[in-house]
C-alpha positions as CSV (number, residue, x, y, z in Angstrom):
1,X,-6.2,-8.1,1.9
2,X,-3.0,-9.4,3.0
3,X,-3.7,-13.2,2.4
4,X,-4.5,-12.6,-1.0
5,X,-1.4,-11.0,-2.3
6,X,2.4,-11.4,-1.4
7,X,2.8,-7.8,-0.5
8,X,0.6,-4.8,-0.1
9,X,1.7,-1.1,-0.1
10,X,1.0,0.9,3.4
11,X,-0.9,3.6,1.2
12,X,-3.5,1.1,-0.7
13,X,-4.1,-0.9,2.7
14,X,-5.1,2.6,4.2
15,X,-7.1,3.6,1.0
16,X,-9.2,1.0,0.4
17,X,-10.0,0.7,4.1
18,X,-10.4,4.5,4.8
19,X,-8.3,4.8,8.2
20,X,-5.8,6.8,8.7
21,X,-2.6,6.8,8.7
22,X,-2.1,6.1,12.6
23,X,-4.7,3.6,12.9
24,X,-2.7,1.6,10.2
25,X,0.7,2.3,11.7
26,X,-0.2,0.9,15.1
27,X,-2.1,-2.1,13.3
28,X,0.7,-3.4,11.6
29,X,3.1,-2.5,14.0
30,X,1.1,-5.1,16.4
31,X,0.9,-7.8,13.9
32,X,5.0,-7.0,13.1
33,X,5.4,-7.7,16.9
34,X,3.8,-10.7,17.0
35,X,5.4,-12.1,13.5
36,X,2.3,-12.1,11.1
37,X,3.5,-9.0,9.0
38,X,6.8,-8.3,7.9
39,X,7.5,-4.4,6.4
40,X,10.1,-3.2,4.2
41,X,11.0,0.1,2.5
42,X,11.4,0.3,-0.7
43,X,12.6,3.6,-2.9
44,X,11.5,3.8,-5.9
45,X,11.7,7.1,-8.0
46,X,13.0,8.8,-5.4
47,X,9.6,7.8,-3.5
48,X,10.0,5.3,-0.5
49,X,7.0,2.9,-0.2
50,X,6.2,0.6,2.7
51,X,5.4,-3.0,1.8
52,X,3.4,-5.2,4.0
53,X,3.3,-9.0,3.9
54,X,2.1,-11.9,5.5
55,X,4.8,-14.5,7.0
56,X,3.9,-18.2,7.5
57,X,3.2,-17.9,11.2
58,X,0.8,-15.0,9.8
59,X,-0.9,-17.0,6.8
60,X,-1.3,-19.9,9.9
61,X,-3.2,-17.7,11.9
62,X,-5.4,-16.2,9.5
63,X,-6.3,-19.8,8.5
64,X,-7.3,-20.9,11.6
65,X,-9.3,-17.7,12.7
66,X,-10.7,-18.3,8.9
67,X,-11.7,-22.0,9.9
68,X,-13.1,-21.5,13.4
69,X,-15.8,-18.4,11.7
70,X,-16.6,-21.6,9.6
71,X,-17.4,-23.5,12.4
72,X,-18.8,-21.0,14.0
73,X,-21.2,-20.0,11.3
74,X,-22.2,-23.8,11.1
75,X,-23.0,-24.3,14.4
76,X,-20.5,-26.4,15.2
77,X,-19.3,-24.5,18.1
């Protein structure tokens, strides 16, 4: 969801997978400590929104988990 867009809102990452809050919380606070996902809080209409994004190091890693599934689903590992 993340690779596809420059940032995603906390509430529509949790919507469209159906988890709960929680479960996304401690998700992205994981891939926040290991640099793939940067957060920021933005108020809007007196409404603060969370705003998820990939960084590089977190685009890298996607790309390479994407490429060894590919491998992996032709047979090349």
């Amino acid at each position: 969801m993340l690779a596809g867009a420059k940032a995603v809102d906390f509430a529509t990452i949790r919507d469209t997978l159906s988890l709960a809050d929680s479960v996304v919380s401690k998700h992205v606070s994981r891939l926040e400590d290991v640099g793939y996902v940067e957060t920021e809080k933005i108020v809007s209409r007196g409404r603060a929104r969370t705003w998820i994004r990939l960084t590089d190091a977190g685009r890298d890693a996607f790309a390479g988990h994407c490429a060894a599934l590919r491998q992996i689903a032709d047979g090349l590992i």
